[in-house]
DOPA-84216 format. One record per residue (C-alpha): residue in three letters; z, x, y. Coordinates in steps of 0.1 Angstrom, whole numbers, padded with zeros to 4 digits, always signed. Each point is the difference from the previous one (the first is absolute). Example, Ala and Ser with C-alpha at 12.3 -4.5 7.8 and 13.67 -1.06 7.14 Angstrom:
<tormis>
Ala+0078+0123-0045 Ser-0007+0014+0034 
</tormis>
This chain:
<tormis>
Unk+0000+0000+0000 Unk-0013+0013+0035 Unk+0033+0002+0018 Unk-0008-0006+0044 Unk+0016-0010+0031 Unk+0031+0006-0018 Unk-0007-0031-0027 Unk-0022+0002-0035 Unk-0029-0013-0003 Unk+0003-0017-0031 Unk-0028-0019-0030 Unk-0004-0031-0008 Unk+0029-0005-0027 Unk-0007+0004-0032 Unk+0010-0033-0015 Unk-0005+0010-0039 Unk+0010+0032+0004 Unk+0031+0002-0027 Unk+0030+0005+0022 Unk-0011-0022+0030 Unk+0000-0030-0028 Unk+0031+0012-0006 Unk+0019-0001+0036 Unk-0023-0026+0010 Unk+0011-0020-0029 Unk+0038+0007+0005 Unk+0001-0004+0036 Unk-0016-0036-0009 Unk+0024-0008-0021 Unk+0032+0009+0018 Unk-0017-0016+0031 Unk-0003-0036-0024 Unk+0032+0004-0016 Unk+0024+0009+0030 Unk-0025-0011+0032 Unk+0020-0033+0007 Unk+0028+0024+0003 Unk-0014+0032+0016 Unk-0017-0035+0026 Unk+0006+0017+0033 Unk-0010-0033+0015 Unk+0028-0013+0007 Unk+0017+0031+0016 Unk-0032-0002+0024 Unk+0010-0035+0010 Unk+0042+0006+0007 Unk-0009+0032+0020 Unk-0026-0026+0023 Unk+0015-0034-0002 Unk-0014-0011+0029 Unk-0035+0012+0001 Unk-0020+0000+0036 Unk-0031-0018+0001 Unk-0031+0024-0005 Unk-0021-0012+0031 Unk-0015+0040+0012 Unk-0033-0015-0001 Unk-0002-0038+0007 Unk-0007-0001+0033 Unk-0033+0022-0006 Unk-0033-0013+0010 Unk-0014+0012-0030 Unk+0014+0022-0029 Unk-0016+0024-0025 Unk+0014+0009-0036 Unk-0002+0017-0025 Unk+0013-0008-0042 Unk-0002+0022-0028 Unk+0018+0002-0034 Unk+0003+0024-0033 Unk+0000+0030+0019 Unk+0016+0035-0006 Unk-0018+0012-0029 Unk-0026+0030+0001 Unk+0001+0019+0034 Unk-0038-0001+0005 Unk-0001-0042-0008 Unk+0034-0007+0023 Unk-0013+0027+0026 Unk-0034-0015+0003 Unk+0015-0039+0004 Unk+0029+0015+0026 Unk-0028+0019+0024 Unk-0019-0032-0002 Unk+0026-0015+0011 Unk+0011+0026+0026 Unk-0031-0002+0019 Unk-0003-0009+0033 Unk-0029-0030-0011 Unk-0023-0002-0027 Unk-0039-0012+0010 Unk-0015-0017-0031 Unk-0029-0013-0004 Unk-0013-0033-0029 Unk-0030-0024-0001 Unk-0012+0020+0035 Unk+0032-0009+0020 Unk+0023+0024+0015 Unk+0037-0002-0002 Unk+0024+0023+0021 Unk+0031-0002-0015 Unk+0032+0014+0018 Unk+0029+0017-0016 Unk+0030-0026-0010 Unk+0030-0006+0025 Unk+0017-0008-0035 Unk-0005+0015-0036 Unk+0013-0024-0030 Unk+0006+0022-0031 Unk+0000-0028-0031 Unk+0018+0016-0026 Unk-0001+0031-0023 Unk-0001+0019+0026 Unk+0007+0032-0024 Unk-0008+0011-0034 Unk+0013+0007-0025 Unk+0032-0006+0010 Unk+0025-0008+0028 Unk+0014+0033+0006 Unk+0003+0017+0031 Unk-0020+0032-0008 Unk-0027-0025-0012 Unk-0001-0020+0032 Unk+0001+0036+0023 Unk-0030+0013-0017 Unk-0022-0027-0010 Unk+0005-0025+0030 Unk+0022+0011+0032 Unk-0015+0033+0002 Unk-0038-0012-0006 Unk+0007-0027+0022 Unk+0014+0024+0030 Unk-0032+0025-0007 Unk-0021-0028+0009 Unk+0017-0014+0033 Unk+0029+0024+0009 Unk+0023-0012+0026 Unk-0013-0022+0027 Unk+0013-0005+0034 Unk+0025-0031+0000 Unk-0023-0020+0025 Unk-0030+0005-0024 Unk+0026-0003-0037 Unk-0013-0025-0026 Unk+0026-0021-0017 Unk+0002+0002-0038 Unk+0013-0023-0024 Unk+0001+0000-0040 Unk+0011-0020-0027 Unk+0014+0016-0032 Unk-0023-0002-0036 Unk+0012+0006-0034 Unk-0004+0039+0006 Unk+0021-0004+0031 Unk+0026-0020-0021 Unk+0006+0031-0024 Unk+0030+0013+0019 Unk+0014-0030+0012 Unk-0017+0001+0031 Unk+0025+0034+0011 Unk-0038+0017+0009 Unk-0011-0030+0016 Unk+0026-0010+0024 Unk+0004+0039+0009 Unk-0036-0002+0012 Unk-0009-0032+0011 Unk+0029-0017+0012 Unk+0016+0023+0027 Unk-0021-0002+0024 Unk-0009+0034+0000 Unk-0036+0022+0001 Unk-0028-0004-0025 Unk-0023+0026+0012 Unk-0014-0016+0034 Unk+0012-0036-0012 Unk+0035-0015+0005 Unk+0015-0021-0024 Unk+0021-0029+0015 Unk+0014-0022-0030 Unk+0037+0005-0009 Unk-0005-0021-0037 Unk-0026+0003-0025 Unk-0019-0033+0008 Unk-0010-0012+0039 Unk-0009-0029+0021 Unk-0023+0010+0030 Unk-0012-0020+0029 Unk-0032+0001+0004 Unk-0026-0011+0031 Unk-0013-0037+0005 Unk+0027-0015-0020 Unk-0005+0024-0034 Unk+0025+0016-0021 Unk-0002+0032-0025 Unk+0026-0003-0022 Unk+0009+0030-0036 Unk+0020-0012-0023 Unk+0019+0022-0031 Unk-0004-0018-0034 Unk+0018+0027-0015 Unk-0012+0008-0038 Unk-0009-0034-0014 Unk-0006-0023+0030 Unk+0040+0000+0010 Unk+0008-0015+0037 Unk+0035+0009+0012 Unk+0018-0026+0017 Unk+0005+0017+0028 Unk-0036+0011+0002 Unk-0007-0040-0002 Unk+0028-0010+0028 Unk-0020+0027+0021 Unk-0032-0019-0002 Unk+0017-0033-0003 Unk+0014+0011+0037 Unk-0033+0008+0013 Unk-0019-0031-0015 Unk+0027-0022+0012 Unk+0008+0014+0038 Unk-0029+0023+0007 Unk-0031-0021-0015 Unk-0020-0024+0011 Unk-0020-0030-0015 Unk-0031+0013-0007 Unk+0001+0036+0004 Unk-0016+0021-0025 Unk+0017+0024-0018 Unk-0014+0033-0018 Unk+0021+0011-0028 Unk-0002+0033-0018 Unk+0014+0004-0034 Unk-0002+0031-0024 Unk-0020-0018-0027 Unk-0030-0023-0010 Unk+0026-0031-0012 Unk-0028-0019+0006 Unk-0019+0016-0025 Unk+0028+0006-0025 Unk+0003-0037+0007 Unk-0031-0002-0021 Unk-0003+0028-0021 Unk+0039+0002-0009 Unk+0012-0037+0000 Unk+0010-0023+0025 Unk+0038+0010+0001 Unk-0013+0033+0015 Unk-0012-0017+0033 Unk+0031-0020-0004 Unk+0024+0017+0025 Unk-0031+0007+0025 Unk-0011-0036-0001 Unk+0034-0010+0009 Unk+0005+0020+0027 Unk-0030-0008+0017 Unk+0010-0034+0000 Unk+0031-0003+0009 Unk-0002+0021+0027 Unk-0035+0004+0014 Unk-0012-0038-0005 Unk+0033-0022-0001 Unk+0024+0011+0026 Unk-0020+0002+0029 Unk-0033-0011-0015 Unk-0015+0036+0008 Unk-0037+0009-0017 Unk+0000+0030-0023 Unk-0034+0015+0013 Unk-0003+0029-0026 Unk+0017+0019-0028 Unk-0003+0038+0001 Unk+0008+0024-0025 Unk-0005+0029-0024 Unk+0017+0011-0036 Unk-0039-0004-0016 Unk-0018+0031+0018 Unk-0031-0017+0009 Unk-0014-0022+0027 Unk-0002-0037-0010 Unk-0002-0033+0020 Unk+0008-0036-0010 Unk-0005-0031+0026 Unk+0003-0038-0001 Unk-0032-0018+0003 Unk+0003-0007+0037 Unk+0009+0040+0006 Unk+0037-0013+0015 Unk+0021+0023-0025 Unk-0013+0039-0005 Unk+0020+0013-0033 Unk-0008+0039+0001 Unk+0009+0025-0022 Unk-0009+0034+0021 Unk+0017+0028-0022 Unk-0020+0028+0008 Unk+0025+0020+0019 Unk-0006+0034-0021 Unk+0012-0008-0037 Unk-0024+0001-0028 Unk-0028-0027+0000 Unk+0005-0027-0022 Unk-0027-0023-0014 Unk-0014-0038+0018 Unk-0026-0008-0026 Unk+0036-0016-0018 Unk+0008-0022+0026 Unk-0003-0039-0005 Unk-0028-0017+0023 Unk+0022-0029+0006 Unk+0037-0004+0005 Unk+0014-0032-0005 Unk+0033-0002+0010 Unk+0026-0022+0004 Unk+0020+0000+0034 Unk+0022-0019+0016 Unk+0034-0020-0015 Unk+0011-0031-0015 Unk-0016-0026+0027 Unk-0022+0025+0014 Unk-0014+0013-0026 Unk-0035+0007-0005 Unk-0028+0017-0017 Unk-0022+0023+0021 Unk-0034+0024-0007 Unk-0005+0034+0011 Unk-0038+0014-0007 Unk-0001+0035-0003 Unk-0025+0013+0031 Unk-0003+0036-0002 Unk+0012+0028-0021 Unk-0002+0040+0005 Unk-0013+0015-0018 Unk-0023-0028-0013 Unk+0006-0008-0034 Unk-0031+0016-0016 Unk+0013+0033+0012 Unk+0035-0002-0007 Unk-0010-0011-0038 Unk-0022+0032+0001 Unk+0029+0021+0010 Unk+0020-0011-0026 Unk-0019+0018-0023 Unk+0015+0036+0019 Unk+0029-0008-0022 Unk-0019+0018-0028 Unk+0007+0032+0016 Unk+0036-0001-0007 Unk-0003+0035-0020 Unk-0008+0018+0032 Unk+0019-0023+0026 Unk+0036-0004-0017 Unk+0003+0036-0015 Unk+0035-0003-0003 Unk+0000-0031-0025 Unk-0028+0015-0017 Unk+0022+0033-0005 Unk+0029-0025-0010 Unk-0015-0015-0026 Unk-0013+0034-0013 Unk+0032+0008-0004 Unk+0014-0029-0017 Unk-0028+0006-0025 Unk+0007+0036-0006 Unk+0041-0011-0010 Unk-0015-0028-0017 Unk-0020+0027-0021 Unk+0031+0020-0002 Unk+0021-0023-0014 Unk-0024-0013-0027 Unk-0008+0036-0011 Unk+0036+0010-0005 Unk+0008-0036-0018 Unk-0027+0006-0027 Unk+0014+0034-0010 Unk+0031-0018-0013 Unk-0019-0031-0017 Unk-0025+0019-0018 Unk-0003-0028-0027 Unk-0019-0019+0024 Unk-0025+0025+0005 Unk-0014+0005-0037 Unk+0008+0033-0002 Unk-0011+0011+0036 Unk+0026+0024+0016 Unk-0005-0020+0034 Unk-0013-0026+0022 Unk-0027+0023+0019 Unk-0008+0014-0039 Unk-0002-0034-0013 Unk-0023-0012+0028 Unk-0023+0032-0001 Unk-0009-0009-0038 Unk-0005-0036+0001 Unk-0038-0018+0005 Unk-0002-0020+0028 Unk-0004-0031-0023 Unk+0033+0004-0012 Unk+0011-0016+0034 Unk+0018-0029-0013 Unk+0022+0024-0021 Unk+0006+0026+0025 Unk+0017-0033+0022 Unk+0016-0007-0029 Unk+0019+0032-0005 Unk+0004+0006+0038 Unk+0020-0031+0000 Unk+0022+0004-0025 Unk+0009+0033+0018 Unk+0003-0007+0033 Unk+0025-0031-0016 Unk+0019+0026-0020 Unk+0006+0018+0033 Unk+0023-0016+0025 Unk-0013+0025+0028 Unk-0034-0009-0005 Unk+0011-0036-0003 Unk+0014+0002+0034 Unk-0028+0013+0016 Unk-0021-0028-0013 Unk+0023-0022+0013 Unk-0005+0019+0035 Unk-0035-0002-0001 Unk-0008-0033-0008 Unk+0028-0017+0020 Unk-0005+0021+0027 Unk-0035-0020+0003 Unk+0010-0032-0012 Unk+0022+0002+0034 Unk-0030+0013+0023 Unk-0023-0028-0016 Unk-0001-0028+0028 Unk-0010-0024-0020 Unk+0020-0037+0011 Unk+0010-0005-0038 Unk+0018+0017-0028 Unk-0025-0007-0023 Unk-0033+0018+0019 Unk+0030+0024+0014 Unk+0010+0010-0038 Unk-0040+0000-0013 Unk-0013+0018+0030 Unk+0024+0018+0012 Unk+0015+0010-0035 Unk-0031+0008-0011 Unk-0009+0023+0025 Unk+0029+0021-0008 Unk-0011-0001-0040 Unk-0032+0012+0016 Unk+0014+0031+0013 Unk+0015+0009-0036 Unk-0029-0006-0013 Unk-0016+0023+0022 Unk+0027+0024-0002 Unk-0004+0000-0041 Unk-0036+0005+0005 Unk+0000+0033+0022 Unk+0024+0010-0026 Unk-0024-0005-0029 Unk-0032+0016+0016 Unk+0024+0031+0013 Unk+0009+0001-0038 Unk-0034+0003-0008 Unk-0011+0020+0030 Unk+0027+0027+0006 Unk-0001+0010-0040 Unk-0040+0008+0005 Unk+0009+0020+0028 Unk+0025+0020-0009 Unk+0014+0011-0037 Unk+0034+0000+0006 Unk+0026-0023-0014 Unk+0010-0033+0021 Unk+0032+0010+0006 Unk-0013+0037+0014 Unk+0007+0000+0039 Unk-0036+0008+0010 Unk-0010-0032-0017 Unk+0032-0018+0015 Unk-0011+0010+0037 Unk-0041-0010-0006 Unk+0014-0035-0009 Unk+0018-0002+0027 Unk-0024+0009+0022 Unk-0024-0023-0013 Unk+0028-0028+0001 Unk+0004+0006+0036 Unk-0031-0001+0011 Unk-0016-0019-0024 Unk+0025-0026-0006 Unk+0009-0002+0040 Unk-0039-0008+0009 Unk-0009-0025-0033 Unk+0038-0016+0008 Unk-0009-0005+0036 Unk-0039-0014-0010 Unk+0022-0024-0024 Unk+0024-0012+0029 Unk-0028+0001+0026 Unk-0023-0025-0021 Unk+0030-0024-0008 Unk+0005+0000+0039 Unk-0038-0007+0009 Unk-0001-0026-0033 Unk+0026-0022+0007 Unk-0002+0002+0038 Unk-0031-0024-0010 Unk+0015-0015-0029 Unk+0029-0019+0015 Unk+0007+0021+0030 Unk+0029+0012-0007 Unk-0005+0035+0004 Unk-0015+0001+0036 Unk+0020+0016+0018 Unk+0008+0031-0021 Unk-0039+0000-0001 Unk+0000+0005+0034 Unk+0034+0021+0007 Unk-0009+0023-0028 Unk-0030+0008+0027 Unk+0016+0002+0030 Unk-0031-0012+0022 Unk+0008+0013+0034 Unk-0026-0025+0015 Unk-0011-0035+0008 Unk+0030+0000+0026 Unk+0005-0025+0028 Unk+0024-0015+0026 Unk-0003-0031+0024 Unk-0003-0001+0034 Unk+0011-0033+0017 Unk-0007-0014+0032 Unk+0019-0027+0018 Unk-0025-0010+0034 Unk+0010-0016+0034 Unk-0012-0034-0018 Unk+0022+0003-0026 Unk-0025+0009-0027 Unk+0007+0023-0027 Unk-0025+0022-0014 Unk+0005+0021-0031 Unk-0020+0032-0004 Unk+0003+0012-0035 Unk-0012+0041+0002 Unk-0008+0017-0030 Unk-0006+0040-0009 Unk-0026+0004-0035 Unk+0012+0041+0000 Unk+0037+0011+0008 Unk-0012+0036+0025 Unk+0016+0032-0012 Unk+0021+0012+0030 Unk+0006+0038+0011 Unk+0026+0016+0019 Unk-0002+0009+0037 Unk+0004+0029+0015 Unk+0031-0008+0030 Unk-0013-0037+0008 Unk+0006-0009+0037 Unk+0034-0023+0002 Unk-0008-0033-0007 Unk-0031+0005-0014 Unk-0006-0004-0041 Unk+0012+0029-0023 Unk-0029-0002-0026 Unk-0040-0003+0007 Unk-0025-0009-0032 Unk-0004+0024-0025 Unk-0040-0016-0004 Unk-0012-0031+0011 Unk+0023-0021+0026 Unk+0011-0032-0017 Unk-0024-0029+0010 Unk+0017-0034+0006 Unk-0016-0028-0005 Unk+0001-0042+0004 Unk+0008-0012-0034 Unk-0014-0037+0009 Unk-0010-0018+0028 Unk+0033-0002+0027 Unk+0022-0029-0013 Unk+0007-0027+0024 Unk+0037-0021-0002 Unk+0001-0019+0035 
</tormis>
């Protein structure tokens, strides 16, 4: 890691490597079990029980914005997004119009705004410090506002990162933060309000989170204002794709406290957690659902996404069913089922793994081969496994499984490892029942034995060819495990890459470790909002095909951006046509 500017510039994570499945695993774990516990919420809430009104920019004529989610991954993806950001204005151009698009007075951050975890260190390098490279400290008169709503990632800690950063009002490169909980109400020009709220880890609303907004809906809020709410994920979609109970807690909220305490309009639902652009609207256009997760973490697929959402909103007598079509996607479907396919590269993309499973073979090996010296009645007269292998036909299959077995059950080592192996990926299968978990998932892990038992057997063959020495000799003990580790890393990866790409399009259940095992740096995007003297708002969703390589500078003037393109400049563009909610 290039280390600059006193911060590292860091990958994109490696999300199969072994021991990152391992903390990432843990840390999600601990955050489930003990984060109604570790729920810093409430603390937020006792240290501001009275908070003020958030009115900085009501009284504007007009207002510019900024949202983006999913953000501190790879330097070059999150550095590429923040200087887009950062810039003074961007000039666009779609269908032969123009657009000259002016810097935010407010940036929204959606939610995971780190990865992999929530610590510190992770936030410094992969999100302050890129984010301060690209606008360093601005004069007060001239200081954006930020705001930011915690995701899953965020959650990991208990929010300790997240409050230390977002809600003290403190620096963030040349934005300011101003929120002192994890969830804010904003007013907003021409009778609009921005509001974030924190669903915690499964969609959990604190009650004093909904007293907060309860406040503001009942006191603040008037009949027929129109509300845009940001939440860290698609519930809308999960709605759909999950079950209804995961749009449950959303759904309520909405209602009770956008439509029936003060009859206010919810105008648009912004978010990220799925790193891709997609929009949903109702047939007359009066409701935008967005899911704009394109912030710097690895690009996930769109070609998945239903074309309609049906969904049921409201409560009890207001309760009602309602349509979104799905309008635009990025990228388009065709390409994100054609990228899909870059899972097959696994071998040369998630070394680590590859090298794990190598490994796991090669003890796997070992234990089998010192077993069969002690049960040499199963081998008909053979003084080992490798020796037995090396002098049986290759139709003799079925009996060669046959004697393996009753080895590797005569073992308890080599039981346990079995046991490893194939429950290990009967829990990564994400198949929705036990049944397709335990066939599929099950079965890929007897796949890898297979495999494993299969190297062995050709090495047997192989090795004795190549060299006359005894199995047990160390020169033939280091060619096999050579061969083991290189061979058996690259076929085990091919084996785990095509059960990726296979049932990513057989059930599609596998998508996103399709896509995180490639760590695509590009497709990224943000949204630009704009509320006008009218009272029109007018969504301008940008979009960047190729993350730019970025490259020191040498003593950058003060104020001026620490990093310039290592190549070509990044080249924003208009996802869609601008998207009108008046």
């Amino acid at each position: 890691m290039e280390k600059d500017f006193g911060f590292e510039r860091r990958p994109m994570v490696d999300w199969l490597a072994p021991g990152q499945l391992a903390q990432t695993g843990i840390k999600a774990v601990i955050s489930d079990v003990f984060g109604s516990y570790a729920d810093k919420r409430d603390v937020m809430a006792a240290l501001d029980p009275d908070p003020k009104l958030d009115d900085l920019y009501a009284k504007e004529g007009e207002l510019w914005f900024d949202f983006v989610a999913d953000l501190g991954d790879g330097f070059d993806s999150t550095y590429t997004m923040a200087r887009l950001l950062a810039a003074p204005r961007l000039s666009l151009q779609r269908g032969g119009k123009a657009y000259d698009l002016p810097r935010g007075k407010m940036l929204v951050m959606g939610g995971d705004q780190v990865y992999p975890t929530s610590s510190f260190d992770e936030y410094y390098n992969r999100l302050l410090k890129p984010y301060e490279a690209a606008l360093p400290r601005t004069p007060e008169s001239e200081t954006p506002a930020l705001y930011a709503i915690p995701g899953n990632h965020d959650w990991y800690d208990g929010l300790s990162s997240f409050t230390r950063i977002f809600c003290q009002q403190g620096w963030f490169g040349g934005w300011k933060t101003r929120q002192s909980r994890s969830y804010f109400g904003v007013k907003l020009p021409h009778r609009w309000w921005l509001w974030g709220i924190d669903i915690q880890l499964e969609g959990f609303i604190d009650k004093p989170q909904l007293d907060y907004f309860y406040h503001l809906a009942l006191n603040e809020v008037q009949e027929d204002d129109r509300v845009i709410l940001c939440v860290a994920e698609p519930r809308w979609v999960y709605g759909v794709t999950r079950g209804p109970e995961a749009f449950g807690s959303l759904r309520f909220f909405e209602d009770r406290y956008i439509h029936r305490t003060k009859k206010a309009r919810l105008a648009a639902s912004l978010t990220g957690d799925l790193h891709h652009y997609v929009r949903y609207q109702t047939p007359d256009g009066a409701v935008q659902r967005i899911t704009a997760g394109g912030g710097g973490a690895y690009l996930f697929a769109t070609h998945s996404m239903p074309e309609e959402l049906v969904l049921e909103e409201g409560f009890k007598d207001t309760a009602h069913t309602v349509t979104y079509a799905k309008k635009t996607s990025f990228p388009d479907a065709p390409t994100s089922r054609r990228l899909t396919f870059g899972a097959l590269l696994l071998p040369l993309r998630s070394r680590k793994f590859c090298l794990f499973l190598a490994l796991f073979y090669t003890l796997f090996s070992w234990v089998l081969q010192s077993a069969s010296k002690t049960r040499l009645d199963l081998l008909a007269g053979h003084t080992s496994l490798m020796k037995y292998l090396h002098d049986q036909p290759l139709g003799s299959w079925r009996q060669v499984l046959k004697t393996v077995f009753l080895l590797i059950t005569n073992e308890p080592t080599s039981v346990l490892l079995c046991v490893i192996i194939v429950g290990g990926f009967y829990g990564f299968c994400g198949a929705r029942s036990k049944l397709a978990r335990f066939v599929i998932g099950a079965g890929h892990g007897v796949a890898h034995v297979l495999l494993n038992l299969s190297l062995m057997w050709l090495f047997a063959v192989v090795n004795l060819s190549l060299l006359d020495r005894p199995f047990d000799s160390w020169l033939q003990t280091a060619l096999f495990v050579v061969e083991m580790l290189v061979f058996g890393g690259a076929l085990g990866g091919v084996l785990m890459a095509v059960y990726l790409v296979l049932f990513s399009f057989v059930g599609g259940f596998h998508l996103n470790e399709a896509y995180s095992s490639q760590r695509i740096p590009d497709y990224k995007n943000f949204l630009r909002l704009h509320l006008d003297a009218t009272g029109k708002l007018t969504i301008y969703p940008i979009g960047v095909r190729k993350a730019a390589k970025w490259k020191p500078r040498q003593n950058p003037p003060e104020g001026e951006p620490w990093f310039d393109p290592d190549g070509p400049a990044p080249q924003p563009e208009l996802i869609e046509d601008p998207i009108v909610v008046s």
